[in-house]
C-alpha positions in Angstrom: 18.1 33.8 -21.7 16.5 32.9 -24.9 16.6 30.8 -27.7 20.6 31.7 -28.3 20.8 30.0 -31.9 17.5 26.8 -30.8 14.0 26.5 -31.6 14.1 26.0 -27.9 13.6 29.0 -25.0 16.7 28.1 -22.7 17.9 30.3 -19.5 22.0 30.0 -19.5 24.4 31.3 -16.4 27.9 31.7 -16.6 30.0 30.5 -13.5 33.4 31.5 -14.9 34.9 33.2 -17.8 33.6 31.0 -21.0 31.7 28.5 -18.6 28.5 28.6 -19.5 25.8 26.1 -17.6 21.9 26.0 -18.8 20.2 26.2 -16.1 16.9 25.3 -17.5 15.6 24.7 -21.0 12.4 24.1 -22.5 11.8 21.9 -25.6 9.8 23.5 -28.4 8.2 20.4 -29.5 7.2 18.6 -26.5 7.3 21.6 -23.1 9.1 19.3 -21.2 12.1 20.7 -19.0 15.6 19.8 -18.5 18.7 21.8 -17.3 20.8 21.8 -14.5 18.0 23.5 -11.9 15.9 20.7 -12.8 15.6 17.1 -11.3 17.6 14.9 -13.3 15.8 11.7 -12.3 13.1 9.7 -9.5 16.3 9.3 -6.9 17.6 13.4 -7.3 16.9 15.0 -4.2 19.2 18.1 -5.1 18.4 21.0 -3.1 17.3 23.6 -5.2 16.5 22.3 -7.9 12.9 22.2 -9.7 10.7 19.2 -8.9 9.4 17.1 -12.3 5.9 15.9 -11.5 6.5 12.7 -13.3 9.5 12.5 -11.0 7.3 12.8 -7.6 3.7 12.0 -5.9 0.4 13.6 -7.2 -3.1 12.8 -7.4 -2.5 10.7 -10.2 0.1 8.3 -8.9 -1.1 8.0 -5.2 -3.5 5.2 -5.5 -2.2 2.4 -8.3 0.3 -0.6 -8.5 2.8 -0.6 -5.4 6.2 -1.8 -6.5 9.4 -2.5 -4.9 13.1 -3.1 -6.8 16.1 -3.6 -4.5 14.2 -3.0 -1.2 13.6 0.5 -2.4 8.9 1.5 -3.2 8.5 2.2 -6.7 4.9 3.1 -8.6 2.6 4.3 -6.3 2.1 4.7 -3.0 -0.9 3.3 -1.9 -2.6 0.0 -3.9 -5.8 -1.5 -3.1 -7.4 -4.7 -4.2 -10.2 -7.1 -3.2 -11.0 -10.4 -4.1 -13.8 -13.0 -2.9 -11.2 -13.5 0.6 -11.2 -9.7 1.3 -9.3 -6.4 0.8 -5.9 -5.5 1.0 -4.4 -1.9 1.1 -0.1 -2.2 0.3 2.0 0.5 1.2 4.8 2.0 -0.8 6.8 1.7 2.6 5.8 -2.2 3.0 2.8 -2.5 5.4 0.2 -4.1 4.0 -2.9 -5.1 5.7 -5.4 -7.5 5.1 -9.4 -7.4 5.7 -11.5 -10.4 5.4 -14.7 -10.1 4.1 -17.5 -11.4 6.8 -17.4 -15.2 8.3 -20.2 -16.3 9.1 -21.3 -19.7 11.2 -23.0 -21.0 14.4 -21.6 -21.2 18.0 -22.8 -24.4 18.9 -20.2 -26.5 19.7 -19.3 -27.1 23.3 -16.3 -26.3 24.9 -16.7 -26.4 28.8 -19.4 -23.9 29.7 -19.0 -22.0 26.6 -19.9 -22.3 22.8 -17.7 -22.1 19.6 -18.0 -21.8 15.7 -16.3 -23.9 13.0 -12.7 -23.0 13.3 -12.6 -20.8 9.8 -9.6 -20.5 7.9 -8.7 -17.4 5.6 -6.6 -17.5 2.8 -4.9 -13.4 2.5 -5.4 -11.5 -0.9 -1.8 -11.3 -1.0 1.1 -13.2 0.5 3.4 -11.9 3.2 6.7 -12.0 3.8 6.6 -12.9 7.3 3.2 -14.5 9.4 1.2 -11.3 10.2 -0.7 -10.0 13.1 -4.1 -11.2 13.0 -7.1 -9.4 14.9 -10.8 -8.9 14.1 -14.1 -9.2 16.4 -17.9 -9.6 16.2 -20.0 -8.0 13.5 -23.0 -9.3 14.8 -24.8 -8.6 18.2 -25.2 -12.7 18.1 -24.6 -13.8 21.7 -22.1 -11.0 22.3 -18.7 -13.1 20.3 -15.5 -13.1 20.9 -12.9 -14.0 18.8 -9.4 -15.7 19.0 -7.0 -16.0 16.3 -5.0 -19.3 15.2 -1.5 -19.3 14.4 -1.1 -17.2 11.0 1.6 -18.1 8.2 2.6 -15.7 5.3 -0.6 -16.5 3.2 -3.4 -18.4 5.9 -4.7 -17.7 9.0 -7.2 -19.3 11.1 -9.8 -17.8 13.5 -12.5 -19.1 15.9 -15.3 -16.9 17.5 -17.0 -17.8 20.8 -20.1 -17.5 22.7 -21.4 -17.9 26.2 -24.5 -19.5 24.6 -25.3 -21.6 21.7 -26.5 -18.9 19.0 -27.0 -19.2 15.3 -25.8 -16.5 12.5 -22.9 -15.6 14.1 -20.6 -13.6 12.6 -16.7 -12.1 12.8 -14.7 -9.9 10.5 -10.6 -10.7 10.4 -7.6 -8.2 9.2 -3.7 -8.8 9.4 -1.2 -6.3 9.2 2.4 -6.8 8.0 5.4 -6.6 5.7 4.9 -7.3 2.0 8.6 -6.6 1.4 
């Protein structure tokens, strides 16, 4: 333990007669740690061995770009984005789920004894990579809605609200949930 001949502090243990092993060593000009008891990269899991923070999760790496390279997370763990169509929160494990911001319209078209708004479409912040599960409901207390989703791809999905009698200012709020790799 020591410098042993380096301008860098170094803890050495010997696993055999003139086998020596540095277990961990810090460098003089910059602090950073290396050695054996130390990770030796993102992937090392090694029991045992010391955790690099720029190797792992903390508070400054949780929320930020979420990547993926060979089916494997990389970046951070949790990105969030909106845009004038919503908000989308992507998981490092690959859920992602959508929010639309608030559609607004008027339930006055008939259909048998009940009332309908413009069939709205929404366009997702970000694509999928398969058609998501679409849900949502009223916002408003307008005519006490209800809501029915359309058949959603990987980047659209449509949605019409009803009411059991004409109202005007009607509104619904949308969100999808699925894979983004």
């Amino acid at each position: 333990m020591g410098l042993n001949g380096l301008n860098s502090w170094s803890l050495k243990i010997n696993y055999g007669e003139s086998s020596w092993q540095e277990a961990i060593s810090f460098d003089c000009a910059s602090g950073s740690v290396s050695g054996a008891s130390v990770q030796s990269g993102p992937a090392d899991a090694t029991a045992g061995r010391f955790m690099r923070a720029d190797y792992d999760y903390c508070p400054g790496n949780i929320i930020g770009g979420v990547g993926e390279v060979g089916g494997s997370p990389s970046g951070a763990i949790i990105e969030r984005g909106s845009s004038v169509d919503g908000d989308l929160q992507r998981f490092a494990g690959g859920t992602m789920i959508c929010t639309s911001n608030v559609i607004s319209g008027d339930a006055n078209i008939v259909v048998g004894v009940a009332f309908k708004l413009a069939t709205q479409t929404w366009k997702f912040l970000s694509g999928f990579v398969a058609a998501p599960v679409v849900s949502g409901g009223a916002v408003s207390d307008v005519a006490n809605l209800w809501f029915s989703a359309g058949q959603a791809t990987t980047s659209v999905s449509s949605a019409v609200a009803f009411a059991h009698v004409s109202a005007t200012g009607g509104s619904l709020q949308l969100t999808s949930i699925g894979r983004w790799f």
